[in-house]
C-alpha positions in Angstrom: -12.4 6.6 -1.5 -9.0 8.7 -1.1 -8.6 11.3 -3.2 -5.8 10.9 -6.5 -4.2 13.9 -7.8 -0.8 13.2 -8.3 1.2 10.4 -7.7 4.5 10.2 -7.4 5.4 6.3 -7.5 7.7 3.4 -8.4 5.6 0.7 -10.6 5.5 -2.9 -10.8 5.8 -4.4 -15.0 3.6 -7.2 -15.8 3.9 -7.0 -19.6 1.0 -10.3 -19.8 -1.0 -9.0 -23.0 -4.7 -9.9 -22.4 -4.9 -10.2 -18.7 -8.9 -11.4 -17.9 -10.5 -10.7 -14.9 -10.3 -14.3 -13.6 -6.7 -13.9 -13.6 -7.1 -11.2 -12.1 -9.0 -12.4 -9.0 -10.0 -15.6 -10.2 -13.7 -17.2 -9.4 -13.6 -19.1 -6.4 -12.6 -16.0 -4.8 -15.8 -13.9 -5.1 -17.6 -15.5 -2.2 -17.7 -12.2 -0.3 -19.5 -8.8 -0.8 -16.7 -7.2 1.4 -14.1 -5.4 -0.5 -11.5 -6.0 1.9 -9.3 -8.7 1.4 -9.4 -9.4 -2.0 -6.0 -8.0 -2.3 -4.5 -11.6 -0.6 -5.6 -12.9 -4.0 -4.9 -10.7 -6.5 -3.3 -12.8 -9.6 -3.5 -15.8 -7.0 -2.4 -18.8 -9.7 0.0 -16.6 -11.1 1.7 -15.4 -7.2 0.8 -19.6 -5.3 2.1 -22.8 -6.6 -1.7 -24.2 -6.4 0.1 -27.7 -5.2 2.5 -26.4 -2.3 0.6 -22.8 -2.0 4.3 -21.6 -1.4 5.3 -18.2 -3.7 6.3 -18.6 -7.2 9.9 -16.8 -7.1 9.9 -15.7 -10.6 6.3 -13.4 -10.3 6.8 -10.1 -10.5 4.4 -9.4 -7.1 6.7 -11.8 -5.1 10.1 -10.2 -6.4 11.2 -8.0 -3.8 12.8 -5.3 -6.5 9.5 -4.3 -7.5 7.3 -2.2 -5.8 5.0 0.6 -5.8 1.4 2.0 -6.3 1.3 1.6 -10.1 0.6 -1.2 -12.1 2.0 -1.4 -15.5 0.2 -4.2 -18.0 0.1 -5.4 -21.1 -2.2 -4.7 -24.4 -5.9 -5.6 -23.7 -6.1 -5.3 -19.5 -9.2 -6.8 -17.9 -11.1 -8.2 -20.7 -13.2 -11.0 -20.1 -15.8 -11.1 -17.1 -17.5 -8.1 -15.6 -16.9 -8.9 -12.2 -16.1 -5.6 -9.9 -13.7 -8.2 -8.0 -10.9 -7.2 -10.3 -11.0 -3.6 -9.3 -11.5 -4.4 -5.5 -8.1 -6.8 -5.7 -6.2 -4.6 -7.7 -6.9 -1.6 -5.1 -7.0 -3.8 -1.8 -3.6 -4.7 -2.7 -2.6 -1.3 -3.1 -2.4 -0.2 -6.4 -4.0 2.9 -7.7 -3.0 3.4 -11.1 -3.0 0.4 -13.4 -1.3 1.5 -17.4 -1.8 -0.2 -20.3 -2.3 0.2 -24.4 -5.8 -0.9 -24.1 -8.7 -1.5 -21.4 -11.7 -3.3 -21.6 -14.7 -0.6 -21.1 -16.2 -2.4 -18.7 -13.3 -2.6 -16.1 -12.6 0.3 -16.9 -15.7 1.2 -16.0 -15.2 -0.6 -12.8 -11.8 0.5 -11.8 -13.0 4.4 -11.9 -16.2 3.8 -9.7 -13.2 1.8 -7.2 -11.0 5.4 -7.1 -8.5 3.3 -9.0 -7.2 5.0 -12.2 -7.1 3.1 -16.1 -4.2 5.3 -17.8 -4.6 4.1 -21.2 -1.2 4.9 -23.1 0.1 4.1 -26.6 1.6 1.2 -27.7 5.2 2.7 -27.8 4.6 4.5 -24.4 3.8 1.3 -22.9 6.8 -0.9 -24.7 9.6 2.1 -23.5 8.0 2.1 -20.3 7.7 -1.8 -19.5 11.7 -2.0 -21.1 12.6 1.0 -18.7 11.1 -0.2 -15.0 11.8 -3.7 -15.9 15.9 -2.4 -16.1 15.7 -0.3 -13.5 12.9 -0.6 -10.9 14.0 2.4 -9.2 12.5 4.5 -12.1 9.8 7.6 -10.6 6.5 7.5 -12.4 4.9 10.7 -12.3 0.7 10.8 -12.8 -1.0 13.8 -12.5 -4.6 13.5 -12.8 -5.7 17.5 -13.0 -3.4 17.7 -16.3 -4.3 13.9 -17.3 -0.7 13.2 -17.9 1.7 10.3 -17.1 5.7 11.1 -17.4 8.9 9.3 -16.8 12.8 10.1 -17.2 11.3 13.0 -19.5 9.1 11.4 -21.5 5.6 12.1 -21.1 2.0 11.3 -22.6 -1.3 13.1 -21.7 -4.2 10.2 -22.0 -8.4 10.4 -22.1 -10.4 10.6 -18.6 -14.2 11.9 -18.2 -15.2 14.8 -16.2 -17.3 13.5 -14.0 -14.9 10.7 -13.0 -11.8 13.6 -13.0 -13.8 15.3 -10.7 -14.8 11.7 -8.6 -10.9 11.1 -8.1 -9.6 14.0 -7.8 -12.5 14.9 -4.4 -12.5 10.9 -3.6 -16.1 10.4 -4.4 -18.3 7.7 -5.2 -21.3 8.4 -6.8 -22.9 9.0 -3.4 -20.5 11.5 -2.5 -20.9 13.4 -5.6 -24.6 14.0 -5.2 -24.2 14.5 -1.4 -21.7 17.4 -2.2 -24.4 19.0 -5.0 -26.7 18.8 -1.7 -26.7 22.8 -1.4 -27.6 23.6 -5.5 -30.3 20.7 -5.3 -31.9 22.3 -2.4 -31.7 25.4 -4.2 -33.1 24.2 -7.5 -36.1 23.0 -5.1 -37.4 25.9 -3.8 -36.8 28.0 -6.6 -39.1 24.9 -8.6 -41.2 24.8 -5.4 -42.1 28.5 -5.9 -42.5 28.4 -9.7 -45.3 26.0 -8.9 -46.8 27.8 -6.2 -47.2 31.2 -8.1 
C-alpha cells in the first residue's frame, strides 16, 4: 500500500446520505478476486445510463469540474453489505480519503486494511464542507494523518483513528508488512524465550 501522511487535495462532493456498498460497487461486479479494476465501476448505475451505457452528465464523477483524491459523502457511508469490493473501487479509482458524518464499522473496517482513510467529521463540518467544494471546486483540502486533522479555508476538525492503523498508513502497511517490520524484536523475544527455557 502507499504510504498517507498528508494530503494536500481538491475533493469531489457526493452529499447521497446512506450510500450502501452495492452502490458502491454494485454485485454483479464482484466476480474477481483481483483488486484492480474495480475502479471502472465504482458507483456504476449512478456514472452509466444502464440502457445506452453512455455517461450520465449530471454525476458528479463524470463532471469535469470535480476532481481530486478525496471523497466527500454524505451521513451513514457504506452501510449495508460487507463486501471489501467497496474499498478496492473506491481506491482503484483513486481516491484515498473518503469524509463523512458517519461510517459503517465494517467498511470502515475495510477501507483502513485497503490504505484508504474514513475521516469521520461532524455533521456541521460535513454540511460547510459539501456547501463550500460544491461552490467552488477549486477549494484545497488539507488531511494530515500524524495530527489526525482535516482543514479547509481555515476551518479545521481533528477526527478518531487507531494506532495501529495510524501507524499501518502512515508506513503503507498491511498487516503483513506490520509483522514483517517487528521481524527484528520477534527474533529477539525468541532467543531471549529460547534461553529462559533452556536454563
Amino acid at each position: 500500500m502507499q504510504k498517507l501522511v498528508l494530503l494536500q487535495s481538491k475533493a469531489v462532493p457526493l452529499p447521497a446520505e446512506n450510500i450502501d456498498t452495492d452502490q458502491i460497487i454494485p454485485a454483479r461486479f464482484l466476480k474477481s478476486i483481483n483488486k484492480e479494476g474495480f475502479g471502472n465501476n465504482l458507483f456504476r448505475d449512478w456514472r452509466y445510463n444502464s440502457q445506452t451505457n453512455e455517461p450520465i452528465s449530471d454525476f458528479v464523477l463524470n463532471n469535469p469540474k470535480y476532481s481530486g483524491e478525496i471523497l466527500v459523502a454524505g451521513n451513514n457511508f457504506g452501510c449495508g453489505s460487507s463486501r471489501e469490493h467497496a474499498a478496492w473501487a473506491l481506491t482503484d479509482y483513486g481516491f484515498k480519503v473518503v469524509v463523512s458524518s458517519y461510517f459503517a464499522d465494517i467498511f470502515r473496517g475495510n477501507a483502513l486494511n485497503n490504505g484508504l482513510l474514513p475521516v469521520k467529521v461532524s455533521d456541521e463540518f460535513l454540511k460547510d464542507l459539501l456547501s463550500t467544494i460544491t461552490e467552488n471546486p477549486e477549494t484545497e483540502i488539507t488531511v494530515n494523518v500524524e495530527e489526525q486533522s482535516i482543514s479547509f479555508n481555515g476551518k479545521s476538525e481533528t477526527f478518531e483513528l487507531d494506532a495501529y492503523k495510524k501507524i499501518c498508513l502512515m508506513n503503507g502497511y498491511d498487516d503483513i508488512d506490520f509483522l514483517i517490520s517487528k521481524k527484528a524484536e520477534i527474533e529477539k523475544f525468541e532467543q531471549e524465550t529460547q534461553k529462559v527455557y533452556e536454563q
